[in-house]
C-alpha positions in Angstrom: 4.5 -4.4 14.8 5.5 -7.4 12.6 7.4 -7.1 9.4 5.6 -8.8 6.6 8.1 -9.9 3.7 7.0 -9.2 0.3 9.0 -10.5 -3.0 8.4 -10.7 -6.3 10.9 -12.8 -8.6 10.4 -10.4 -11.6 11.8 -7.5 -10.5 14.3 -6.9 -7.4 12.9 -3.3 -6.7 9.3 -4.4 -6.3 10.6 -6.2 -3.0 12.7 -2.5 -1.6 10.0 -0.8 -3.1 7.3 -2.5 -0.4 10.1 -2.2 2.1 9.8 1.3 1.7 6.3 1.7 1.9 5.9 -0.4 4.7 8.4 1.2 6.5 7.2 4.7 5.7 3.6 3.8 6.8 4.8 2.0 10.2 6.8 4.9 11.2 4.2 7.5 10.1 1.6 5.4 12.0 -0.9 4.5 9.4 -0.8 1.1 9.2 -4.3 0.0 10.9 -4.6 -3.6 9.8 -0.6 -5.1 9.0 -2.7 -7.9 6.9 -4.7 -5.8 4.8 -1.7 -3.1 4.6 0.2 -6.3 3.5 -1.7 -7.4 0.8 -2.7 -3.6 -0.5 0.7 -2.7 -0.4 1.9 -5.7 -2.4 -0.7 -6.0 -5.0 -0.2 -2.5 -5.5 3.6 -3.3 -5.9 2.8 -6.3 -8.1 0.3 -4.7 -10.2 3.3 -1.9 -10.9 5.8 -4.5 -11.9 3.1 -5.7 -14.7 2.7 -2.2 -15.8 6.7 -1.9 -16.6 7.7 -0.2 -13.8 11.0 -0.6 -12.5 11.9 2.4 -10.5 11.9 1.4 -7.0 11.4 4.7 -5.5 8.5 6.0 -7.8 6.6 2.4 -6.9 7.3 2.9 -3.0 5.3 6.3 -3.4 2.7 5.6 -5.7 2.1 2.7 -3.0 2.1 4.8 -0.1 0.0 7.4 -1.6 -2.7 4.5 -2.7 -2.4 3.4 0.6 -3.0 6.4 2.5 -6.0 7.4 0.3 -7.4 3.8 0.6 -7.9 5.0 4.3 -9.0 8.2 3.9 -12.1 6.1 1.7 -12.3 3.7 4.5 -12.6 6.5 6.9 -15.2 8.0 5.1 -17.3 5.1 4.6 -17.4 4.0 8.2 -18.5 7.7 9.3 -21.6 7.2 7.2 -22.3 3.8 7.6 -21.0 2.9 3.8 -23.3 5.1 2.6 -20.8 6.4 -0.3 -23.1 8.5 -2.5 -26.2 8.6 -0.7 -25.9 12.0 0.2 
């Protein structure tokens, strides 16, 4: 799996703060897609650092838990066709 680098210039713990996330979801295996994990994970990241945050570990969670439910949607909306609410 390749390593995508992530930094932000406004805030040194939003680039450790991906690390952590991505490292966390390659190991745990639920990285499907390294682009779109890429790009979720730093606009995620990004969108934290223009909220305030500066706590490196709190972003690398929020992240990963973002992350993990984004797939648990995507799941959910390919098992039904993307029928979300039809039901």
């Amino acid at each position: 799996m390749t390593h995508i680098i992530f930094s932000d210039y406004r805030n040194a713990a939003a680039e450790q703060a991906y690390d952590i996330a991505w490292d966390f979801l390659a190991r745990t295996g639920a990285i499907r897609d390294e682009f779109e994990a890429c790009v979720f994970l730093a606009q995620r990241v990004a969108t934290m650092v223009d909220e305030g945050q500066t706590n490196r570990i709190r972003m690398a969670n929020r992240a990963i838990s973002e992350y993990q439910h984004h797939i648990i949607e995507g799941g959910d909306l390919a098992r039904c066709g993307g029928c979300r609410g039809a039901h």
